[in-house]
C-alpha positions as CSV (number, residue, x, y, z in Angstrom):
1,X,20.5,49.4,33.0
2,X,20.0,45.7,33.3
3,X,19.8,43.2,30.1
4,X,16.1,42.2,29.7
5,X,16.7,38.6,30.3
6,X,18.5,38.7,33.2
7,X,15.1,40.4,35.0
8,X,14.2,38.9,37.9
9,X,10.8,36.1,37.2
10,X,11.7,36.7,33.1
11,X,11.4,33.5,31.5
12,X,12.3,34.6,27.9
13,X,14.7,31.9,27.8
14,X,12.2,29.4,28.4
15,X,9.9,30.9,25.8
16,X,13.0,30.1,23.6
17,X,13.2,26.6,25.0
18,X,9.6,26.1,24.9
19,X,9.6,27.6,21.3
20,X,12.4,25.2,19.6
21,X,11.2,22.2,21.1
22,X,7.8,22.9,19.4
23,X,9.7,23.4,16.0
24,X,11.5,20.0,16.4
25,X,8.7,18.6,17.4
26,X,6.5,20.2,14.0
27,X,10.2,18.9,12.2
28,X,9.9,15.8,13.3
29,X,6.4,14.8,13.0
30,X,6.3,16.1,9.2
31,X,9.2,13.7,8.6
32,X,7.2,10.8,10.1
33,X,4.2,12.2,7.6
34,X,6.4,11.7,4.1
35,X,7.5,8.4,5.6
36,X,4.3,7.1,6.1
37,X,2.9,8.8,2.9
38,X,6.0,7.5,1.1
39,X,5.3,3.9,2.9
40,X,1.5,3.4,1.5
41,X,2.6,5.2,-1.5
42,X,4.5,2.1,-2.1
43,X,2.3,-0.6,-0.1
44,X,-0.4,0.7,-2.7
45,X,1.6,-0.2,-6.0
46,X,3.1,-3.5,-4.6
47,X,-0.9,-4.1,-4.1
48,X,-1.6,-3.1,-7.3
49,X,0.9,-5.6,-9.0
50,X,-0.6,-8.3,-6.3
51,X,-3.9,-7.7,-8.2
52,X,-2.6,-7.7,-12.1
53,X,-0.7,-10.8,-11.1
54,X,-4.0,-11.9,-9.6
55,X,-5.6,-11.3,-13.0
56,X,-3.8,-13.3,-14.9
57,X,-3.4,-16.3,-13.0
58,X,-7.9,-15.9,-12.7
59,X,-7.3,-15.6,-16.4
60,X,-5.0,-18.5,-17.0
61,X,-6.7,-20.6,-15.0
62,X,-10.9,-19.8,-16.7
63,X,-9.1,-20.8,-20.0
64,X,-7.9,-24.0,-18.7
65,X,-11.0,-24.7,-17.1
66,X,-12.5,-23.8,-20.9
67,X,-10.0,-26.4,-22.4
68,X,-10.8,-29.0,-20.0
69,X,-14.8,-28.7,-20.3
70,X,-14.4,-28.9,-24.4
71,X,-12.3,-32.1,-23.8
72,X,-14.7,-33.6,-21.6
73,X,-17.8,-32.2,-23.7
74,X,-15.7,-34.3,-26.8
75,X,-15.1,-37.5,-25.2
76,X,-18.9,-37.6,-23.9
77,X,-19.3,-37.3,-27.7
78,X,-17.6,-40.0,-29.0
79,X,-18.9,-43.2,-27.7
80,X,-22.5,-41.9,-28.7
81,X,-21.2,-41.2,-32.5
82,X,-19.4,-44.8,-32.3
83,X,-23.0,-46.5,-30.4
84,X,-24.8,-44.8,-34.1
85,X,-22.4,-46.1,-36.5
């Protein structure tokens, strides 16, 4: 009796072949999947500190807009209370 994959025209071996280069393949493009989840995973919450920062500099900078109008609003004040006087 002759072994099964010595048959002539059998081509279990490249099945085999065939076969593990499809599960490297699967392997290997489910690693590249968690990297790039992994990647905009963090891209997202370096974004999301971009904006908070963003915020706060809108923030600072309304109030010190605010301060700068009430100055301005006072000094247009004063000469008229000092032309009444």
């Amino acid at each position: 009796m002759m072994k099964r994959d010595t048959l002539p025209g059998s081509n279990c071996g490249a099945r085999v072949a065939i076969h593990a280069l499809a599960a490297l393949a699967v392997v290997t493009l489910a690693g590249c999947g968690v990297e790039t989840a992994t990647t905009a995973a963090t891209g997202a919450a370096i974004k999301a500190k971009e904006v908070e920062a963003a915020k706060k500099t809108q923030d600072q900078t309304r109030q010190k807009i605010d301060q700068a109008m009430d100055q301005m609003q006072q000094r247009a004040q004063q000469p008229g209370d000092a032309a009444q006087r």
